[in-house]
KEMI-795138 format. One line per 5 residues: their letters; for each residue x, y, z of C-alpha. Coordinates in Angstrom, 3 decimals. Layout:
! residues N
A> X Y Z ~ ... .
***
This chain:
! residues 126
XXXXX> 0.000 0.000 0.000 ~ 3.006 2.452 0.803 ~ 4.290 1.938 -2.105 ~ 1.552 3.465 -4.261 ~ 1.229 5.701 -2.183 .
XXXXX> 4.714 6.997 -3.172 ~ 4.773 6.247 -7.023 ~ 1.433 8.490 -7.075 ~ 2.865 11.045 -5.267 ~ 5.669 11.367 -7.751 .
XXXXX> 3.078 10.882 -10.664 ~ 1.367 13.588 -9.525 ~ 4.588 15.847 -9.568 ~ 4.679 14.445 -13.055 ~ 1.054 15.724 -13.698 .
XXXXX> 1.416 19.071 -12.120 ~ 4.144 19.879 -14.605 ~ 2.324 18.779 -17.316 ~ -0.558 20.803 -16.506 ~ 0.351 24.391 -15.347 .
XXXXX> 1.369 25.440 -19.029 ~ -0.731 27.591 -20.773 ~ -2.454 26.087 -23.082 ~ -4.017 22.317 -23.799 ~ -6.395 20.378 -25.724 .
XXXXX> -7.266 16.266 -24.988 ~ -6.862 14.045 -28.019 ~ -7.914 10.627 -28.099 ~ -7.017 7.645 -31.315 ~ -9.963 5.377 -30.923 .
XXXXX> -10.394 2.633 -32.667 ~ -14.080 1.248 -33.192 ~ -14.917 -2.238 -32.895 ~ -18.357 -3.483 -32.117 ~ -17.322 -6.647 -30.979 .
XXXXX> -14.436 -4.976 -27.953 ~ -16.087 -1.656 -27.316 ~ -13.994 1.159 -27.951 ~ -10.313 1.481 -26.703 ~ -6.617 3.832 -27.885 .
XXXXX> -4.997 5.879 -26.304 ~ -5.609 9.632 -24.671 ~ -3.396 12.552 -24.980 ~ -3.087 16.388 -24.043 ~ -1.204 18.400 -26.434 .
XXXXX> -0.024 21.623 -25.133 ~ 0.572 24.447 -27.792 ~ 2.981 27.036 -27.271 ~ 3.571 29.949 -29.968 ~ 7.195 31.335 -31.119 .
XXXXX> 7.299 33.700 -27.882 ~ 6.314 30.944 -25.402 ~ 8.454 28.072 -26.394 ~ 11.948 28.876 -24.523 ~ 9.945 29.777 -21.413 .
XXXXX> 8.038 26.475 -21.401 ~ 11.272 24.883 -21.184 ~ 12.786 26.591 -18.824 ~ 9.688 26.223 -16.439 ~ 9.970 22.293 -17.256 .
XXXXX> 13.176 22.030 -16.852 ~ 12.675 24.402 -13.310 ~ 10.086 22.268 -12.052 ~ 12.151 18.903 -12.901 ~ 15.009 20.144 -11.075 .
XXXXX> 12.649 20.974 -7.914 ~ 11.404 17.590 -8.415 ~ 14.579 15.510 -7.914 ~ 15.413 17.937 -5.109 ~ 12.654 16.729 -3.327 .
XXXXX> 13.052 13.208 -4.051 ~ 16.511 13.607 -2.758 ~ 15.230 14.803 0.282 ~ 12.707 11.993 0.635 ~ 15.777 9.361 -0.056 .
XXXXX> 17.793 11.040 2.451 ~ 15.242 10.244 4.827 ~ 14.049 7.155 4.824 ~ 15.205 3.768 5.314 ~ 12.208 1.695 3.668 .
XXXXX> 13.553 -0.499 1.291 ~ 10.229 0.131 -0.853 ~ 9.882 3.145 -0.967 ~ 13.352 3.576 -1.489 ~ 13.257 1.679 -4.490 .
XXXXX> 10.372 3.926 -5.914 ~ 12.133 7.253 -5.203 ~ 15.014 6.242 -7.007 ~ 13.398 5.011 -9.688 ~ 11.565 8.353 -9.936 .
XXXXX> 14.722 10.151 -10.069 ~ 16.721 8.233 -12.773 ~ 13.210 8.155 -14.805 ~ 13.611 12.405 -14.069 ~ 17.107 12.553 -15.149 .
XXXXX> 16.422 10.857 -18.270 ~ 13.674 13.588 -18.860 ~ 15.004 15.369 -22.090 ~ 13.732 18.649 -21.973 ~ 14.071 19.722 -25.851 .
XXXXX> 13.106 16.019 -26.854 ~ 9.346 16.547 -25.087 ~ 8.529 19.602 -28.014 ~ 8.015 19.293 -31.274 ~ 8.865 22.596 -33.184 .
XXXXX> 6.857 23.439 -36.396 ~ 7.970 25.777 -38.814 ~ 6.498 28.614 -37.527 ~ 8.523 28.785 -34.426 ~ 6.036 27.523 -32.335 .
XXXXX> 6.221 24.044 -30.734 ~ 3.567 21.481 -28.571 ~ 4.345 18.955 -26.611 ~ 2.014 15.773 -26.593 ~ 1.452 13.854 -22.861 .
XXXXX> 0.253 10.662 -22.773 ~ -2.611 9.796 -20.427 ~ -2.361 6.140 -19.300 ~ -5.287 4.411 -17.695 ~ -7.552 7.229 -18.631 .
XXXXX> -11.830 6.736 -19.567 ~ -13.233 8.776 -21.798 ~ -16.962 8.599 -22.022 ~ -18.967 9.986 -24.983 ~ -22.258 10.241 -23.913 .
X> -24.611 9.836 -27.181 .
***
């Protein structure tokens, strides 16, 4: 139980940056089949223009950097081998985080960047 407590902890550190950039829009790839029901996979895709895309990366890479700090604190004190295990984990999947890789610049000088959504439901009513 304590450990996913701790993994959503840090997922929700993962969420939080994902979410506090300006703007965002939910896609979803469905594929129809009336035998299975519906099912693919959900995104957001956050749109920057030319003047916004430097500044989303710094705040990304900001808020990464204030993420493994607090990890490191959370290592530093605890001895549970679980949720020692998860922390670290955390912070080598953080420090593999390539800032630049996560946008996709058009032409235009403006960039998104495109978050998964695993596990999510997505009900379409009618």
């Amino acid at each position: 139980m304590m450990k996913k407590i701790y993994y959503c902890k840090v997922l929700l550190f993962i969420l939080f940056v994902t979410i506090a950039v300006p703007s965002e829009s939910v896609f979803a790839q469905i594929n129809d089949d009336i035998d299975h029901g519906v099912e693919g996979e959900a995104t957001i895709t956050y749109q920057f223009d030319s003047s916004e895309t430097e500044d989303a990366k710094g705040w990304i890479a900001d808020s990464l950097n204030k993420g493994e700090e607090y990890i490191q604190e959370q290592i530093a004190k605890t001895d549970d081998p679980d949720k020692l295990e998860i922390l670290n984990k955390a912070l080598q999947a953080s420090r593999n985080v390539n800032v630049n890789d996560m946008f996709k610049e058009n032409e235009d000088g403006s960039s998104e960047v495109k978050v998964p959504l695993p596990n999510a439901q997505v009900t379409i009513d009618g």
